[in-house]
KOLNU-940273 format. One record per residue: residue in one letter; z negated, y, x of N, C-alpha, C in turn. Coordinates in pm, whole numbers, plus 50000, padded with zeros to 5 digits. Layout:
<vexkes>
AZYXZYXZYX;...
</vexkes>
This chain:
<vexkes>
X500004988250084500005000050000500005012450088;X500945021550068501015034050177500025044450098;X499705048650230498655060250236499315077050263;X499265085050193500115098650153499245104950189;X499525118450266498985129650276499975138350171;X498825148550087499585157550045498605172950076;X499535180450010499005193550063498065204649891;X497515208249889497205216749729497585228249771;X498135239449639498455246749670498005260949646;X496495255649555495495266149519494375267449663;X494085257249707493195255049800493565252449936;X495255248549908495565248750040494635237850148;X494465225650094493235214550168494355207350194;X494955197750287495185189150310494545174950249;X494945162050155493725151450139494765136850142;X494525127150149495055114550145495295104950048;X495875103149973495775093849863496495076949825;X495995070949868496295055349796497505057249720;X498715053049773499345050749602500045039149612;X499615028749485500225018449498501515019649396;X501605024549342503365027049272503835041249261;X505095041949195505485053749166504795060849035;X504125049848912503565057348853502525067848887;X502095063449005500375065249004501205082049110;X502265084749144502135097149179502495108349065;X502485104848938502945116148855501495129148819;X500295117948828499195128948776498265126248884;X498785132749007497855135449151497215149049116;X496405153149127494895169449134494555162649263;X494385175149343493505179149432492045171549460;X491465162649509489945161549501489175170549525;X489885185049596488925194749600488485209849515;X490025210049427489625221149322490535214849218;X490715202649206491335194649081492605204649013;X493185212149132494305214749096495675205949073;X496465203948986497915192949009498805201949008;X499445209449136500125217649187499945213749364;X500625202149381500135193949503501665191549584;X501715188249699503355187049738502785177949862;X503845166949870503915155049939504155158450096;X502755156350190503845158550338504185149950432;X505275153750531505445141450580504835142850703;X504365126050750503015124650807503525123550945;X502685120551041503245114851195502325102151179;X502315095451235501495084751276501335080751435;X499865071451457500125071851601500035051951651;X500735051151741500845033651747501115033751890;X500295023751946500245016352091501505013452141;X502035019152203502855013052287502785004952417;X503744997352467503574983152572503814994452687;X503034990152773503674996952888502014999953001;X501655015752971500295018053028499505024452912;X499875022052829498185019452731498305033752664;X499055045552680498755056652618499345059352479;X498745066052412498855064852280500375072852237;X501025071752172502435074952145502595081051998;X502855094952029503085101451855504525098851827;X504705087751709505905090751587506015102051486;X506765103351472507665108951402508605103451293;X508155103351155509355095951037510505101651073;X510625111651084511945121551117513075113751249;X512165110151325512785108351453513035116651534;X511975130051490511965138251622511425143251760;X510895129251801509795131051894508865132551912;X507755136951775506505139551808506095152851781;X505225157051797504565168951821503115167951718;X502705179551689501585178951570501175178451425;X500755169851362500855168951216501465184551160;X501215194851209501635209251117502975211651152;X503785208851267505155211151304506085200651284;X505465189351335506415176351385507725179851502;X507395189351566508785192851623507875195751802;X506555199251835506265204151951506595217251995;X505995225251887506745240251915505575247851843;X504455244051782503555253651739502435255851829;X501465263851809500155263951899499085255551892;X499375244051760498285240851790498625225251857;X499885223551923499985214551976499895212052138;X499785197152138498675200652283499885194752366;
</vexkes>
């Protein structure tokens, strides 16, 4: 079952949600001001690679990496 980050757009919180079908994304609210004015983002994930052990940022996109807020390696808060 995939795990979603979405974004609110009253509160502006980032939160995670379970969804096991397509029904279950029609009536998503906020857990933090139970707003449903919410938008789906796309995530990075991070997975082991073979080699020397250091941790490796994906990208769904296929763009290399960078930080959950850019995905591209071009904002400040990436390290």
């Amino acid at each position: 079952m995939p795990l979603y980050e979405f974004w609110c757009s009253k509160c502006e919180k980032v939160f995670e949600l379970l969804i096991r079908s397509a029904a279950d994304e029609k009536d998503i609210f906020c857990p933090h001001c139970d707003n449903n004015k919410v938008a789906k983002k796309f995530s990075t994930f991070r997975s082991m690679g073979k080699g020397n052990g250091n941790l490796a940022l994906h990208s769904p996109a296929g763009n290399g990496g960078g930080c959950h807020s850019c995905g591209g390696g071009a904002c400040s808060t990436c390290g």
